[in-house]
C-alpha positions in Angstrom: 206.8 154.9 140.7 206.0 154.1 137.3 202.3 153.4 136.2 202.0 150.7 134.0 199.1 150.6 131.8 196.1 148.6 132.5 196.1 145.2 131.4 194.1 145.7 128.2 193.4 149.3 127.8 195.3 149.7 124.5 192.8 147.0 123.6 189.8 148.1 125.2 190.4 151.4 122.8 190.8 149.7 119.8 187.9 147.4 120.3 185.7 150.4 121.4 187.1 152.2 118.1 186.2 149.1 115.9 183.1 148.7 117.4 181.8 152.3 116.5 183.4 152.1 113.4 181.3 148.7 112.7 178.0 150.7 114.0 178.5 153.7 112.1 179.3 151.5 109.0 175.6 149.5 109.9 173.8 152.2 110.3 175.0 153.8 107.1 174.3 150.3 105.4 170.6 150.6 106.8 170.3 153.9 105.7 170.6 153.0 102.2 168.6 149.8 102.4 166.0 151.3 104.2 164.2 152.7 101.5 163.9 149.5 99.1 162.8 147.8 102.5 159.9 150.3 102.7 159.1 150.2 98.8 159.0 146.1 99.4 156.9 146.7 102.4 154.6 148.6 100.3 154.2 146.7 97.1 153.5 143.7 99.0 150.7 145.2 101.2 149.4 146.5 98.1 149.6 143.2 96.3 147.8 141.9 99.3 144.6 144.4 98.7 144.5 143.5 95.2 144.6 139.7 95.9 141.0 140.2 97.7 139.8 141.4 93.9 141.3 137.9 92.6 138.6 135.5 93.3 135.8 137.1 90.7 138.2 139.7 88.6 141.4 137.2 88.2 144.9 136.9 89.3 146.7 140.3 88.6 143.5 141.4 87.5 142.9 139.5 84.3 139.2 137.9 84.4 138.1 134.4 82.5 137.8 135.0 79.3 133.9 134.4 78.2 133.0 135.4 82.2 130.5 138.7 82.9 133.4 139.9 85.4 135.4 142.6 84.2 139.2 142.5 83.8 140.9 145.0 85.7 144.5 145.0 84.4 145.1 148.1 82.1 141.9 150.5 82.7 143.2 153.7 83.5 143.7 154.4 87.2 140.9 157.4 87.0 138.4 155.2 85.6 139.1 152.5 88.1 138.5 154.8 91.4 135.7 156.6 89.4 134.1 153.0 89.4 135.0 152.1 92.9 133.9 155.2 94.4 130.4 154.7 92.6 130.1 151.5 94.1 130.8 152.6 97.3 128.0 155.7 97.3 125.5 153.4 95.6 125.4 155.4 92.3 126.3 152.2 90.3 124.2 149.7 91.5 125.9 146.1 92.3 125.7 142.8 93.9 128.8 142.9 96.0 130.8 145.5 94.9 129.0 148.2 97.0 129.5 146.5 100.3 133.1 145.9 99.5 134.4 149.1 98.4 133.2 150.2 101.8 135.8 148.3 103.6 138.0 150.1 102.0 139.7 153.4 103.1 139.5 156.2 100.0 143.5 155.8 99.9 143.4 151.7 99.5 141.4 152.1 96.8 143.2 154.9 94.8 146.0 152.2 96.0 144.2 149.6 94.1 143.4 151.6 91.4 147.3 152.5 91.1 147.8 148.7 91.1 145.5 147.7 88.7 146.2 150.4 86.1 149.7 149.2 86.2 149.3 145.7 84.9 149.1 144.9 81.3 
């Protein structure tokens, strides 16, 4: 008696075949894309905490010119978190500025300061 192959198998292979190939080719694709999705991630969460310093300190950290606020864009990154951390002990007195840096964790700020340091 002669066994015929099932109606499809030959198929069934090739499809299975094609369909790992596709995976493996996806998940190779989303290995190398993975990383610029994480560095978009992360530039726009930052951008996010420096958007909360807008309001008195100006977009990207340029104040109006002729205003008492300071700009932010361009101090070095070690003067900025010097100044944010004296805010947040209370060694450099403020209106505002000492509440706020306390809402922030020590590694959004050195975030910030990173940020801010950045801009020209």
């Amino acid at each position: 008696m002669n066994k015929l192959p099932l109606h499809g198998s030959r198929g069934s292979h090739n499809s299975l075949s094609s369909g790992l190939a596709r995976a493996a080719g996806l998940v190779l694709a989303l290995s190398l894309v993975a990383p610029a999705w994480a560095n978009d991630s992360q530039r726009l969460r930052t951008r996010a905490l420096a958007a909360t310093c807008a309001h008195c300190h100006g977009t990207d950290g340029h104040a109006v010119a002729g205003e008492p606020l300071v700009s932010l864009a361009g101090l070095s990154k070690d003067h900025l978190l010097t100044q944010l951390l004296a805010f947040r002990t209370g060694q450099r007195p403020a209106t505002i500025m000492h509440q706020i840096t306390r809402g922030y964790s020590q590694e959004q700020l050195e975030e910030l300061s990173v940020y801010f340091a950045a801009l020209k």
